[in-house]
C-alpha positions as CSV (number, residue, x, y, z in Angstrom):
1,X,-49.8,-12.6,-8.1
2,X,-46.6,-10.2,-7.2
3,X,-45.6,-10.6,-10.8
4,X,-48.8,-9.4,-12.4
5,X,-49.1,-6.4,-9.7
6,X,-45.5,-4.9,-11.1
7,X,-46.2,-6.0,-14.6
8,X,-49.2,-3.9,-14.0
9,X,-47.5,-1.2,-12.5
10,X,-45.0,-1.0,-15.4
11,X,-47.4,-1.0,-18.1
12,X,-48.7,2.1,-16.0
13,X,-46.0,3.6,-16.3
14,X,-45.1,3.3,-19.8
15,X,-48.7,4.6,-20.5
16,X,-48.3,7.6,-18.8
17,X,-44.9,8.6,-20.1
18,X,-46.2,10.4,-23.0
19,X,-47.8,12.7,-21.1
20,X,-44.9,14.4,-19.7
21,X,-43.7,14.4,-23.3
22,X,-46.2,16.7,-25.0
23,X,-45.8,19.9,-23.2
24,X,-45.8,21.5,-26.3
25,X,-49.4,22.1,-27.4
26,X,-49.4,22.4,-31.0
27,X,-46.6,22.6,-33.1
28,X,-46.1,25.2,-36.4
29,X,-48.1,23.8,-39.6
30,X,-45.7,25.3,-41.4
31,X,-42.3,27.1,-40.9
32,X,-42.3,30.8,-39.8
33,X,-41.5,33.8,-42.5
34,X,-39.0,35.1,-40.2
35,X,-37.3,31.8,-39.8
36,X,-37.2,31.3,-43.8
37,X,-35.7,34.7,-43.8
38,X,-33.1,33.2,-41.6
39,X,-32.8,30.0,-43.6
40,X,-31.9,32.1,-46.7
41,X,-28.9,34.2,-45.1
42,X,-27.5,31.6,-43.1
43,X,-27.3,28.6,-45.5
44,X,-24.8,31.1,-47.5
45,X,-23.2,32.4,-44.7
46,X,-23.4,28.9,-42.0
47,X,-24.2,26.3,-44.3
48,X,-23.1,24.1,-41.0
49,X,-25.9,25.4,-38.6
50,X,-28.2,25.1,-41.3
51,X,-27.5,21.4,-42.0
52,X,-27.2,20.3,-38.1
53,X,-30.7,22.5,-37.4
54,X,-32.2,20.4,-40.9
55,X,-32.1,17.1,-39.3
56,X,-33.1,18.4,-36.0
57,X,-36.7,16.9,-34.3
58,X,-37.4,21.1,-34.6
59,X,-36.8,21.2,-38.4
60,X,-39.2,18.4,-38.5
61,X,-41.8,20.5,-36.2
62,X,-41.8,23.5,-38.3
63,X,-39.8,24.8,-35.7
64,X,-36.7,27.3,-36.5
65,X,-34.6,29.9,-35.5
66,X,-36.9,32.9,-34.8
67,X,-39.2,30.3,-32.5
68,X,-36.5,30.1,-30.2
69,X,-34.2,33.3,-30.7
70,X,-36.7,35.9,-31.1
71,X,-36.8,38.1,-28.0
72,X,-38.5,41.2,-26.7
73,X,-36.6,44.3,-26.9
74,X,-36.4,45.0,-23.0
75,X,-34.5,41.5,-22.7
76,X,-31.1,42.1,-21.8
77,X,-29.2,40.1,-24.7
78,X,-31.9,41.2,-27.4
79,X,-30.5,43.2,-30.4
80,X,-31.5,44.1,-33.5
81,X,-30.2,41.5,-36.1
82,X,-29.1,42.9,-39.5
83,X,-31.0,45.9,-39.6
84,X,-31.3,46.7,-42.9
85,X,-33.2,43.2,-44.1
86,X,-34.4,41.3,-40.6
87,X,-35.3,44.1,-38.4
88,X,-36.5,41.8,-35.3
89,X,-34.8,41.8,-32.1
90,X,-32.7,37.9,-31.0
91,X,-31.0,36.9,-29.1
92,X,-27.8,34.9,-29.7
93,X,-28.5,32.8,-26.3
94,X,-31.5,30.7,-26.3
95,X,-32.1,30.0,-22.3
96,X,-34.6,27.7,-20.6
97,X,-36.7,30.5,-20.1
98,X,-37.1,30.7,-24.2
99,X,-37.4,26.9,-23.9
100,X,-40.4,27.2,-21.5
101,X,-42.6,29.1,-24.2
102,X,-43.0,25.4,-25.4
103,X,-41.4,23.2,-23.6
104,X,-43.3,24.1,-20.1
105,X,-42.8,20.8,-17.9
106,X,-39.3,20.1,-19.4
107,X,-38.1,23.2,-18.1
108,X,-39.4,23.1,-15.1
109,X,-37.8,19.4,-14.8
110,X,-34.3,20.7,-15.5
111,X,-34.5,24.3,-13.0
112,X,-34.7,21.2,-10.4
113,X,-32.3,19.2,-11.5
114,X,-28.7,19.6,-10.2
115,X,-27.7,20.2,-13.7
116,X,-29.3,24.1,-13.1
117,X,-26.9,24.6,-10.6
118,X,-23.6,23.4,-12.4
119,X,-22.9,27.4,-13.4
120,X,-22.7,28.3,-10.2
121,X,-21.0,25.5,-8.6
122,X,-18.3,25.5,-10.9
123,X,-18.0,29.8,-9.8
124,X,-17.9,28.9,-6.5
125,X,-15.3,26.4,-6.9
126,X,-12.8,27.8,-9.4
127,X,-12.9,31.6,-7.6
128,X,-14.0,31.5,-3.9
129,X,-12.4,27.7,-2.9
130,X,-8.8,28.5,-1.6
131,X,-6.1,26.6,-4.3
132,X,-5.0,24.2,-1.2
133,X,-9.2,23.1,-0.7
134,X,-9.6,22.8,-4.3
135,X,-6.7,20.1,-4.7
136,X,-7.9,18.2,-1.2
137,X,-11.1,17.9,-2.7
138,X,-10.5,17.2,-5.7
């Protein structure tokens, strides 16, 4: 009987593990003008970034660079990229903030995780620790 109850409970489980997988509600049907834009620079300029981003699960989502660079000008990193042809304001950093305009739960799952705090930790550890601490601890 115990055996069927956790088999039961697994199954469960497995069930409802999609759901905290599609936090994103619809993906792109197609790929973004300002992203081909992108695609057309940077394959002559980063063929590299172009080719890891191409086999990406994003390339296959009709997601690319603008979806998750573009920013609004009153962000602190946004500048205007080459402003003769692109004329839209990036940023260079993609945070989990930018993350969150699609990937709601997953951000909110990492901002808890201890992983969020690593930055700081590390801070605290390499500048206010006294040398002697450090090597103790470490």
């Amino acid at each position: 009987m115990r055996k069927w109850w956790l088999m039961g409970i697994g199954a469960a489980l497995l069930l409802t593990q999609g759901f905290a997988m599609a936090a994103v509600k619809v993906p792109p049907k197609q790929m973004s003008e300002e992203t081909k834009e992108c695609v057309k620079c940077h394959k002559k300029n980063n063929p590299g970034l172009v080719q890891m981003w191409g086999s990406s699960k994003h390339y296959g989502a009709n997601v690319g660079c603008y979806e998750c660079h573009q920013a609004d000008a009153k962000d602190p990193d946004a500048f205007i990229h080459d402003d003769k042809k692109v004329k839209k304001n990036i940023s260079i950093i993609v945070s989990p903030k930018d993350c969150a305009n699609c990937h709601e739960i997953e951000e909110k799952q990492m901002s808890a995780s201890h992983h969020a705090e690593a930055g700081i930790l590390w801070a605290l550890w390499t500048t206010c620790l006294p040398k002697w601490l450090r090597v103790i601890w470490a």
